[in-house]
C-alpha positions in Angstrom: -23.9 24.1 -7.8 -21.1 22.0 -6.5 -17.5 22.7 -7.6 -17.6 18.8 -8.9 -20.7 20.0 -11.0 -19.4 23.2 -12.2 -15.9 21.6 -13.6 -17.7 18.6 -15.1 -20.1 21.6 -16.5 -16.7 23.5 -17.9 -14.8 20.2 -18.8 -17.7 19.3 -21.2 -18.0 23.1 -22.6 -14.7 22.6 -23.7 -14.9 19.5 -25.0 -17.4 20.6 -27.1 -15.7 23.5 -28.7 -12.8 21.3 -29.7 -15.2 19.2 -31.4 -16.8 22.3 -32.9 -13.8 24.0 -33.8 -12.0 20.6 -35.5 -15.5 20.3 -37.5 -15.3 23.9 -38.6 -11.5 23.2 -39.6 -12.0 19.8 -41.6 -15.0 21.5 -43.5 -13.3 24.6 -44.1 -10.3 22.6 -46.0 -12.4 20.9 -48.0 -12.0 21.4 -51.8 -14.5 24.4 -53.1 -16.3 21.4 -56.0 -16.4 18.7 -53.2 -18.4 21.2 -50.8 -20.4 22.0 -53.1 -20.9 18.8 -54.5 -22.5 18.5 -50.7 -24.4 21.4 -50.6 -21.8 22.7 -48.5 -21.3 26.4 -49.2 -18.8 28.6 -47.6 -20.4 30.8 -46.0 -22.8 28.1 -44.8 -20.0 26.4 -42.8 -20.3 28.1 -39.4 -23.5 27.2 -39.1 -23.2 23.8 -40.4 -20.6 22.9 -37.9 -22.2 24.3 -34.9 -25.5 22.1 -36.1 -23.4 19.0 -36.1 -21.6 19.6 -32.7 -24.4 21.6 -30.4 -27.2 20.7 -32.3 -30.1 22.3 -34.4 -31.6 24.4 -31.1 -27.5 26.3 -31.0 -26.7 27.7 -34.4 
């Protein structure tokens, strides 16, 4: 692995967990009737955000 390779490799890791860890903030703030208006349930968040960001495979 190249050092180009291994920092586009890191660059992109962390790009992703910004992107997971703003999803996991905007669903955790929504209002408890709205989320479960969505079939959003609390405990269910986690998992729902690391679906949307990593994919199905991830969480």
């Amino acid at each position: 692995m190249t050092m180009t390779c291994f920092y586009e490799t890191l660059k992109s890791r962390f790009v992703a967990r910004a992107k997971y860890r703003r999803t996991l903030h905007e669903l955790s703030r929504l209002p408890l009737d709205t989320a479960l208006d969505l079939d959003i349930y609390p405990g269910d968040i986690r998992r729902i955000a690391a679906e949307a960001v990593y994919g199905a495979a991830r969480a």
